[in-house]
N, C-alpha and C positions, 0 to 999 in steps of 0.2 A: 810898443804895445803896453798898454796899461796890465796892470794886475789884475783888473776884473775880468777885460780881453783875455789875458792867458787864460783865465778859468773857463772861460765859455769854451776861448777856444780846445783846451785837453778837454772837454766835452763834448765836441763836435767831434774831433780826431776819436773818442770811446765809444760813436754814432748814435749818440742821444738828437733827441729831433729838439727843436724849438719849445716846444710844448714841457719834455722834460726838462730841458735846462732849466727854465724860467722857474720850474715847481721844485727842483734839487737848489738853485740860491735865491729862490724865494724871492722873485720877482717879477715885471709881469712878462709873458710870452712879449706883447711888441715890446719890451725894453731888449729880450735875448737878441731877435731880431734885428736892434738898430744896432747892437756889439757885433754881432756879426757880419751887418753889410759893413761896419766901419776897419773892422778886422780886415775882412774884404779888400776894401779902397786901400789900406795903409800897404796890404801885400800884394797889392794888380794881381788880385785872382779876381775870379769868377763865379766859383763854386765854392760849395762845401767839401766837395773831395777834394780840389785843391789844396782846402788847407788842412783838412784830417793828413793831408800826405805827408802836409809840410812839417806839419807839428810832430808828426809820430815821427820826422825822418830827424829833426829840432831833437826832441827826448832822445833815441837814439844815439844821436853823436854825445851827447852830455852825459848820457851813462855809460862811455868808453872810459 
């Protein structure tokens, strides 16, 4: 996952919608969009709870 990726994604995992993210790194909403269906593809999810899961479960282990 890229660097930009992870950023969206601890975004999605804080439950900012699309609209937010894009206006927090000053981009446009469809660019948040194509990071996260790519995020998406790279980790065979489906959803946005999938990966809020994954990342919050991700940060978690690394702050043990």
């Amino acid at each position: 996952m890229t660097p930009r990726e992870q950023q969206v994604a601890e975004l999605v995992a804080d439950g900012l919608s699309n609209k937010d993210i894009a206006a927090q790194l000053m981009i446009a909403q469809r660019t948040a969009e194509a990071h996260i269906g790519h995020i998406l593809t790279k980790l065979d999810f489906t959803t946005r709870v999938q990966l809020a899961a994954w990342f919050i479960e991700q940060r978690e282990s690394r702050d043990r």
